[in-house]
N, C-alpha and C positions, 0 to 999 in steps of 0.2 A: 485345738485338736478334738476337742471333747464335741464340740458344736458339729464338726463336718463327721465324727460318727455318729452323731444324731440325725444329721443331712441321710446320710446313705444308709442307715438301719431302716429313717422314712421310707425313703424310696425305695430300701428294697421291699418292703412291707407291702407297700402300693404296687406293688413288681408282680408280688405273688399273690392280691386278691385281686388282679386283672388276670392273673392267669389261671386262677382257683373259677374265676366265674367263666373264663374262656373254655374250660373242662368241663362244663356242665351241659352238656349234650347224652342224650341216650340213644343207642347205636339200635336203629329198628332194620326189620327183615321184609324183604322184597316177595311176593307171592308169585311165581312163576308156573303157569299152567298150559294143557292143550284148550283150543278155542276151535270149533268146526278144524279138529284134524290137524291145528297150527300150532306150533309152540310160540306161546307169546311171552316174552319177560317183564316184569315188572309190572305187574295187571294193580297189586294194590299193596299199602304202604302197611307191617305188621310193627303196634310198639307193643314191648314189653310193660305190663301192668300186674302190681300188686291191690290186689281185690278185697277190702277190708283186711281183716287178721288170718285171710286164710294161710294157710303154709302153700300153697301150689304158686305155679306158674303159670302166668298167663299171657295172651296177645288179643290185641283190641285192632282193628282197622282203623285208621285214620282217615276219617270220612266227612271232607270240607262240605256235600251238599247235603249236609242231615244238621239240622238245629238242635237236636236231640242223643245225645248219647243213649244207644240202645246195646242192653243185654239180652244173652238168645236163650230162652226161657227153658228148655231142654236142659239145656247145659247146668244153668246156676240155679237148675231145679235139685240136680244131682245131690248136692249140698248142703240143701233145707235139714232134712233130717240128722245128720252130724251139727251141722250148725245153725241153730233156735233164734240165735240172734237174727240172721239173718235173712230167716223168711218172717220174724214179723217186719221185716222193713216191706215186704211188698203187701202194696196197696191193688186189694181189687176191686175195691168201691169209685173211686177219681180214678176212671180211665183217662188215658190220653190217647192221640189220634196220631199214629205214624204210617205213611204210606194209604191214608185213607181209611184204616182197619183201627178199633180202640184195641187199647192194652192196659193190661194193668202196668203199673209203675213202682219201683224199687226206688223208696224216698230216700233221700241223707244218703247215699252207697259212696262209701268211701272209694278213692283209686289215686293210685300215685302211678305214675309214669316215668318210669324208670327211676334213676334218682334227682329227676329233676324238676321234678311236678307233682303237686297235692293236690286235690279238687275233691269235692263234696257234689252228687248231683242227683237229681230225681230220673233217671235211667226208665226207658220202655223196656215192659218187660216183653219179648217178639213170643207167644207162645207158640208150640209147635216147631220153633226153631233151632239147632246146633243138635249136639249130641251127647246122650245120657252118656257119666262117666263113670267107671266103678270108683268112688272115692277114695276107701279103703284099702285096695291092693296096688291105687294109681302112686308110681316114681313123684315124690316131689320133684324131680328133673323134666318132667314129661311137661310141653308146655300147650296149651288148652288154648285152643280161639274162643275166646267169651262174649263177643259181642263188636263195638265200634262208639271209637270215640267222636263226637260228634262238635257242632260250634259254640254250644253252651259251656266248653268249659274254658273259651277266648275271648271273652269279654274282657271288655280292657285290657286286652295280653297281646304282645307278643310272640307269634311263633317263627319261628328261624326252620329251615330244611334244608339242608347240606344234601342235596340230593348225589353230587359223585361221592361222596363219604360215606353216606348211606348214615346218617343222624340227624338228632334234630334235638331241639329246647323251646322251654317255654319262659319267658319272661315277661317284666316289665318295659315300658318303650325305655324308662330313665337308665339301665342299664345295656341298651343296645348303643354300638357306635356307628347313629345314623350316617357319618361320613362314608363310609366305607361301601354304602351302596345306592343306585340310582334309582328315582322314586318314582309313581306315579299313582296319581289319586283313583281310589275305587270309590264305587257305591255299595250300600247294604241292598239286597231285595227290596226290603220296607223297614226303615229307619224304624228303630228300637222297637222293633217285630219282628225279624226275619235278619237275621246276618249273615246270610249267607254272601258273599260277594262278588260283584261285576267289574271284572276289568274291560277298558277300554280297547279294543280293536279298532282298527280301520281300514275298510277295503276302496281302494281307487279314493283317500279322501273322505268320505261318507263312514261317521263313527257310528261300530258296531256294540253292544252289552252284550258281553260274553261272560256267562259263570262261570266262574274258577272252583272245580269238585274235584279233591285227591281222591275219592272213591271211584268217579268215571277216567281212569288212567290209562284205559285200552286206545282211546284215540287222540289225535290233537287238535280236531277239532268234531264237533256232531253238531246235526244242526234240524230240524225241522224241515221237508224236504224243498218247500219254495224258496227257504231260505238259503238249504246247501244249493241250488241250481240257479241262485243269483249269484254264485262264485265261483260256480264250476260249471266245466266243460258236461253237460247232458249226460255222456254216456258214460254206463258203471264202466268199473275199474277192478270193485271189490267183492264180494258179499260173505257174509261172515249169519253164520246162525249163532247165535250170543243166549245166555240164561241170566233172564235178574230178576229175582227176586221170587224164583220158582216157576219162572213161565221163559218158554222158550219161544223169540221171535227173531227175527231176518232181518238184515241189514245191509243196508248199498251203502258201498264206495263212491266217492265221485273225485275227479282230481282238478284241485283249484287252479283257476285259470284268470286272477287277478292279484293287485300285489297287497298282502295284507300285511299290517306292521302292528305291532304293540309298542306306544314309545314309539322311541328311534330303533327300534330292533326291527330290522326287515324279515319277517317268516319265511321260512323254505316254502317251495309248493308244497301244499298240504290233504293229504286223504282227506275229506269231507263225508263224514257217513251221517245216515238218515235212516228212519226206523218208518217204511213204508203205511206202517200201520196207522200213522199220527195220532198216534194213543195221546202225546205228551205233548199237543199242536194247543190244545188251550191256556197252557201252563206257558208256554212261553209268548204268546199273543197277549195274554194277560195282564203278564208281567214288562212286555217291552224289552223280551232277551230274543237275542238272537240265537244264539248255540252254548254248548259245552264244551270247555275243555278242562284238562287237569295237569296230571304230572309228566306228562311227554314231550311235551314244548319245552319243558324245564330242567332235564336229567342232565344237563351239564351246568347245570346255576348252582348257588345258593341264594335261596331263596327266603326275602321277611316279609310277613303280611301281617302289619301293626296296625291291629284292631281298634286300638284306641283314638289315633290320629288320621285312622282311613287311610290307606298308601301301602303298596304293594311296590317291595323293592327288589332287586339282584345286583348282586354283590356284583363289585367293580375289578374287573380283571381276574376274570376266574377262566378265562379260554385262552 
C-alpha cells in the first residue's frame, strides 16, 4: 500500500511541475493603430517588462529583426535623476551602431519579462527617442513603452508565441515538448554574427530566404521590388504611406500570382509590398534574402523558434 502511495504522490508531483512549467507564459498586448487612414490590428507584439528595481510598468516591443535590445533614450532619461544607479550604467564613450546612427549603451540593464524571463543586456540607448515622463506624480499602474526587445536576449533559448492566446515564454530547448510541433531548419544571417533568422520559402519549386521580423507585422510578405514582381501580377493592388523610424515613405501592393509554401503549408495569395525607394535593395542583395515577413502568416499558430538547434516550429493541430 505504502509503495503505490509513493507511485502516485511521484506522479502527481511530476503532474504539477509539467503544469507549473506549462503556466509560465506572459500574456503580451497587440498595438493596433490608423495606417494612411486604415485601421490595421496587430502592427506589433507589446511584453510587459520590469526595468531593473524601478517600481513602474513597462512594455518593450518584441522585435525579431534587431540584434540589439534598444532603450528610447527620452524615456529612461526621465529616471536618471531619481535613480543614480541607473544612469551611471550608461556608457557614452563605447558607442554602438543601430540603424546606422552610434548611440550610447546602458551596460548590465537588468529586464525580466513578465514572470518568465531574466536577462542582463547591453541595450542601445536610441537618443532623442519616446517620451519624457513626470516620474514623480506618474500612477505606478500607468504602463510606459520603454524601448524593444531584441535577439540578444535568445541565444541558446527558446522562444514559444501562442499567437491566438496572445502569450508567449522564454525557455530552454530541454524543457520544450519538441513532439508536439513540426519543424523546419532556419539559417542565422551570419553564423555567430547576426541571428537574426531565414526561413525557407518556395515559390514554383525555387527556394526563397525569407527573414522572419516580429517587428515588421504589417505585411506577410515585403520584398524588394524585382524581387516582389518575380511573384506577382505587375500591377498594384495597394499603396499604403507607412513611418519607420521617423521618415515617412510609400509602399505598393502587388498580389502574388504563384504558389508559395513554407514546409508543407501551402500560402494563401499573398499582398506582396515593396518600398519604391530601394532604400533597403542592398541589404538584401547582400545578404541573399529575398523578403520579409513576420507575425501575419502566423496569427493562427503557435509558434517555437529554438535558437539553439536552428528550427522553426508550429504547433500541430492548432486549426
Amino acid at each position: 500500500m505504502r509503495i503505490r502511495i509513493l507511485v502516485f504522490v511521484t506522479l502527481a508531483l511530476a503532474f504539477m511541475q509539467n503544469e507549473m512549467k506549462a503556466q509560465e507564459f506572459a500574456e503580451f498586448k497587440w498595438v493596433n493603430d490608423s495606417v494612411s487612414g486604415r485601421y490595421i490590428e496587430k502592427l506589433a507584439i507589446l511584453l510587459p517588462v520590469q526595468i531593473e528595481n524601478l517600481p513602474n510598468r513597462f512594455l518593450m516591443q518584441l522585435d525579431l529583426g534587431s540584434t540589439q535590445s534598444v532603450i528610447r533614450g527620452n524615456t529612461i532619461g526621465s529616471f536618471y535623476q531619481k535613480y543614480p544607479d541607473l544612469k551611471r550604467k550608461l556608457d557614452t564613450i563605447n558607442l554602438c551602431k543601430f540603424h546606422m546612427r552610434e548611440c550610447p549603451q546602458i551596460n548590465n540593464l537588468d529586464i525580466k519579462i513578465g514572470d518568465v524571463f531574466d536577462c542582463n543586456v547591453n541595450a542601445a540607448s536610441l537618443q532623442g527617442y519616446g517620451v519624457k515622463v513626470p516620474v514623480d506624480s506618474l500612477s505606478p499602474e500607468v504602463e510606459i513603452l520603454i524601448g524593444s526587445i531584441g535577439t540578444d536576449v535568445l541565444k541558446g533559448k527558446v522562444l514559444v508565441i501562442d499567437y491566438p492566446n496572445s502569450k508567449m515564454s522564454i525557455t530552454d530547448a530541454s524543457e520544450m515538448n519538441a513532439s508536439d510541433y513540426s519543424f523546419i531548419p532556419f539559417q542565422f544571417l551570419k553564423e555567430n554574427e547576426d541571428n537574426r533568422l531565414l526561413l525557407p520559402f518556395t515559390a514554383n519549386g525555387q527556394e526563397l530566404r525569407v527573414m522572419f521580423d516580429t517587428g515588421a507585422s504589417m505585411f506577410q510578405l515585403s520584398a524588394p521590388e524585382k524581387n516582389a514582381k518575380m511573384i506577382c501580377d505587375s500591377q498594384a493592388v495597394d499603396s499604403l504611406l507607412i513611418n519607420s523610424w521617423g521618415e515617412k515613405k510609400k509602399i505598393i501592393g502587388l498580389e502574388s500570382n504563384v504558389e508559395l509554401r513554407f514546409g508543407e503549408k501551402v500560402l494563401p495569395q499573398l499582398k506582396v509590398y515593396y518600398d519604391p525607394s530601394n532604400k533597403y535593395d542592398f541589404f538584401y542583395e547582400s545578404n541573399n534574402v529575398f523578403g520579409l515577413t513576420g507575425n501575419a502568416l502566423f496569427l493562427n499558430d503557435v509558434v517555437v523558434i529554438d535558437y539553439q538547434n536552428k528550427r522553426f516550429g508550429i504547433k500541430k493541430n492548432t486549426h
